[in-house]
N, C-alpha and C positions, 0 to 999 in steps of 0.2 A: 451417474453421480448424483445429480438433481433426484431419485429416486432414494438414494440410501440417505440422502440427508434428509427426506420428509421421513423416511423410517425412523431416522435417529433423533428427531427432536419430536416424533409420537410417542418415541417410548420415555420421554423425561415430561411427557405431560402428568402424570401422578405426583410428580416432584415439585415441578414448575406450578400444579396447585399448592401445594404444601407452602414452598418458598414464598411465594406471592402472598399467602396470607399470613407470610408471618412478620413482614416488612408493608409499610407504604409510606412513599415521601410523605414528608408534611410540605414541600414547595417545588415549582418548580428545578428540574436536574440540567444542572450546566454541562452538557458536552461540548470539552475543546479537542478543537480539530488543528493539531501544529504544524498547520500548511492556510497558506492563501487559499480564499474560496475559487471554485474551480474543477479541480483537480481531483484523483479518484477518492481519496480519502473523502473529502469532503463531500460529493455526494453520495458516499456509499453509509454515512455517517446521517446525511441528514436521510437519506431513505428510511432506513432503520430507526427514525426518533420518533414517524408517526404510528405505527404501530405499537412501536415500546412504551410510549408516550398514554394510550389506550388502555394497555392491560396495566399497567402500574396508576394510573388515575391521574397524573400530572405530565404537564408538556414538556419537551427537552428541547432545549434551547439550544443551539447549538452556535458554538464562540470560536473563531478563527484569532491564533493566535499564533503566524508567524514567527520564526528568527530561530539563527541560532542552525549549525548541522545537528542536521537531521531531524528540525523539530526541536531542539534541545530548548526554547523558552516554553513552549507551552505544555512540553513534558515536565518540564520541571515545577509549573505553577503549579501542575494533578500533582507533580511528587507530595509538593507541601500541604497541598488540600487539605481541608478538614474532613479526615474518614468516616465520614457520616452518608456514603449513598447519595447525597447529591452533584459531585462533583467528577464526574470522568473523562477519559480521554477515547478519543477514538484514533489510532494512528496508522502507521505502514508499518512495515518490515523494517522501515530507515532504522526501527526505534533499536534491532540488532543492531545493525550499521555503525549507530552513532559512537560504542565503547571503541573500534577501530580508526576510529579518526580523534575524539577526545582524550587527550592522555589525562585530564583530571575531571573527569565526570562527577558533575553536581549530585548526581543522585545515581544507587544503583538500579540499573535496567529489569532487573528481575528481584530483588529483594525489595525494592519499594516499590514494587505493585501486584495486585490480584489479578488473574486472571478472570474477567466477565464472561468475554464469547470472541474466538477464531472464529470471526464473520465468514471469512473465503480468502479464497486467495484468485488474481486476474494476468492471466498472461500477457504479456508486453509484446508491443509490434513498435517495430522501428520505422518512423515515419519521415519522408525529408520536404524539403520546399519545391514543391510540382515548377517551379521555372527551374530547378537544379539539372544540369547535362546529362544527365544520367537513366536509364529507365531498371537497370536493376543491381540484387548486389554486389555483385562484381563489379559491374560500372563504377561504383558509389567506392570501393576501395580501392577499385585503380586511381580513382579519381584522388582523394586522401593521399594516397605515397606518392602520385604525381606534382603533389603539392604541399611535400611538408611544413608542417607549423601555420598552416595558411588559413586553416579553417576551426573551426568551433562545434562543439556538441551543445545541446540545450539540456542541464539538470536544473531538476526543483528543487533546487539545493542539496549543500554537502550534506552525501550522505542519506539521503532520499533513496526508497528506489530504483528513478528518472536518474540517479546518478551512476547508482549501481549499473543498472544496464548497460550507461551509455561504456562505462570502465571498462565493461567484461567486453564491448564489441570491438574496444581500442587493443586490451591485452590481446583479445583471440585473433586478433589480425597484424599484431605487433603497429597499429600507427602511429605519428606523429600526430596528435591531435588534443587541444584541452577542452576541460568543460567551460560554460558561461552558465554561472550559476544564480537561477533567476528564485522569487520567491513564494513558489508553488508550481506545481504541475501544468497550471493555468498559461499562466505567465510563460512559461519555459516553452509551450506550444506555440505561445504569440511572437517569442524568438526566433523560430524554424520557420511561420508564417509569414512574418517581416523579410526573413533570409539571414537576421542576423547570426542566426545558425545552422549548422549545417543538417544535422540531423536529430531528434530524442526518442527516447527508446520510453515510449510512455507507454500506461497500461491502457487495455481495450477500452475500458470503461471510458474514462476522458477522450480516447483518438479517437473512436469511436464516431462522431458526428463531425469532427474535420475530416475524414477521411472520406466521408459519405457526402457532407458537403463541397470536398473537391480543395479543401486548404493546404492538404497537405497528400503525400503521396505513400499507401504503406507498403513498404518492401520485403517486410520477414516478420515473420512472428519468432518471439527468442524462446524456444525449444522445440521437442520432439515433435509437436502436433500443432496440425493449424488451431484454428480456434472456428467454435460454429459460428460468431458474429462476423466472422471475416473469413468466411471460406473459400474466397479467390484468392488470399495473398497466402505465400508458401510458408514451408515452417524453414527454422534455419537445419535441422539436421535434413530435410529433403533438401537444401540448396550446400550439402557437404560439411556445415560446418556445428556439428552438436555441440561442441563447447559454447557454444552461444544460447544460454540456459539462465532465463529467469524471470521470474515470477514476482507481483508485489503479494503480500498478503495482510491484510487488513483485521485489525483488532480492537478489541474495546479494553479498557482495565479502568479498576479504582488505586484510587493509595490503598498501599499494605495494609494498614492499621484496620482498615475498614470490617468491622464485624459480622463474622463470618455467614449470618443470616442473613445480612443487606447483600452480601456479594452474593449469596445462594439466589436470590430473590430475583438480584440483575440478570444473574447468569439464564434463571428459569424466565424470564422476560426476552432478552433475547433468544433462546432457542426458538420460543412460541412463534416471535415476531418474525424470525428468520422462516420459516414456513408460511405465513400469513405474506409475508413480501417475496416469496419465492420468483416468483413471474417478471417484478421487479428488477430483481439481484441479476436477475439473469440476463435481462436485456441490459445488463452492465456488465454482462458476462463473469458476471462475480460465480466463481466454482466452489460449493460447499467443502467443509473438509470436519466432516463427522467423527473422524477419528479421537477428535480434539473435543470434550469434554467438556471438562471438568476446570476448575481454576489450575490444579497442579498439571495435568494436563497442558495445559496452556502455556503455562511458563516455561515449561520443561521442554517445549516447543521450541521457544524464545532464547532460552541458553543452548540449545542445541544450533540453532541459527545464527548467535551470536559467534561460534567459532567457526562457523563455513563461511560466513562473511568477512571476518579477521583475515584470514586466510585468503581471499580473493581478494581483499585490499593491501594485501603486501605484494601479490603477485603486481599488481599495479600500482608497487614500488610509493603506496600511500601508508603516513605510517601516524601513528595518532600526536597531534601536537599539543 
């Protein structure tokens, strides 16, 4: 994978020249991250701003600005932005997520914005509180039905991810169980660690050093295959249960308006800089996903995942308000 994505962003280096000189900020570029500092977005965000930061000639600053499912204030600040190339987001998958739960959405998810660069996407491992009774997942759902309503999952808010996941491991098991919705990926880890929760289905990238440092405890990775940063903890379809499938994936956009050379110019920035921080990504287990282009490309990504998450939030009986 790591191989065809240095392929695929060697062959947009003719372009990514082109783009590049046809755009340069005149100031510094505000990257907001609509999650608390912490969490995968946000470092997968700030990795990406010093390279990018480099081949564009100006520093990216990057602004955490919580609140709101699924991210919805600080998507909405990029909605209104001024389409001038300095101002982006960098987000999750929640940014699908959030038409599922908002029934009157400030802004649209894919008509107000360009697509910059499908950074990757980071498989998620379910992690719990190492004093928790339990040593694996079977334990951990007897434990849940033997104790309805009694316990807590940790999401990084409605609509996240960290939400996502934690939904599909309650649907796929039928429990009795809600989320405590904290604000960021951060935070929602510091929940599981204290005990106030029970378990969160966070991406590698952020479990990643409490798992190592011993905070917390991982039980499954959620799909088909382990993960190389975590080759001792199993996948859920090796522990029987494949419905238990999900991925955060992480992206960058401008507001729509943004002229179509500035967004060529970001897009040919980050591919570059995705190669250049390759080693990086990786030991955040960030997975390239080459397929993914272009800006239409991108978006087309984005409403295509915007109904398989619709879909897996009615299954879990959530319905947008």
């Amino acid at each position: 994978m790591q191989r065809r994505t240095l392929l695929a962003s060697a062959g947009l280096m003719p372009f990514a020249a082109a783009a590049q000189a046809s755009w340069r900020p005149e100031r510094p570029i505000r990257v907001v991250v609509p999650f608390a500092p912490g969490g995968t977005t946000d470092v997968v965000a700030r990795i990406m701003a010093e390279p990018v930061a480099q081949i564009l000639g100006q520093p990216l600053v990057v602004e955490n600005r919580p609140g709101g499912a699924a991210g919805l204030v600080g998507t909405d600040f990029v909605a209104k932005a001024a389409p001038d190339g300095h101002t982006i987001i960098v987000h999750s998958n929640g940014h699908a997520i959030a038409p599922a739960l908002v029934a009157r959405m400030p802004f649209d998810p894919v008509a107000d914005f360009a697509g910059v660069s499908m950074i990757g996407r980071v498989p998620q491992v379910l992690c719990i509180n190492p004093r928790l009774p339990v040593s694996n997942l079977a334990e951990l759902v007897a434990l849940i039905r033997a104790n309805p309503g009694r316990y807590h999952f940790a999401s990084a808010g409605i609509g996240t991810a960290v939400h996502l996941g934690g939904e599909m491991f309650r649907a796929v098991n039928q429990l009795d169980i809600a989320p405590v919705h904290y604000r960021g990926g951060g935070p929602a880890m510091q929940g599981v660690i204290t005990g106030d929760a029970i378990f969160t289905v966070d991406p590698i990238a952020s479990a990643l050093g409490h798992v190592r440092g011993g905070n917390v405890r991982a039980l499954v990775v959620a799909g088909a295959q382990r993960a190389p940063t975590l080759p001792e903890v199993p996948s859920a379809a090796e522990l029987g249960m494949p419905e238990f499938a999900v991925d955060a994936w992480i992206i960058a956009m401008a507001p729509a308006r943004t002229p179509p050379h500035i967004v060529a110019a970001l897009n040919a920035a980050y591919a570059t800089a995705q190669r250049q921080a390759a080693q990086r990504l990786a030991e955040q287990a960030v997975i390239g996903m080459p397929e993914l282009q272009t800006p239409e490309q991108i978006m087309g990504f984005v409403r295509s995942d915007m109904a398989r998450y619709a879909g897996v939030m009615r299954g879990a009986g959530i319905t947008p308000e």
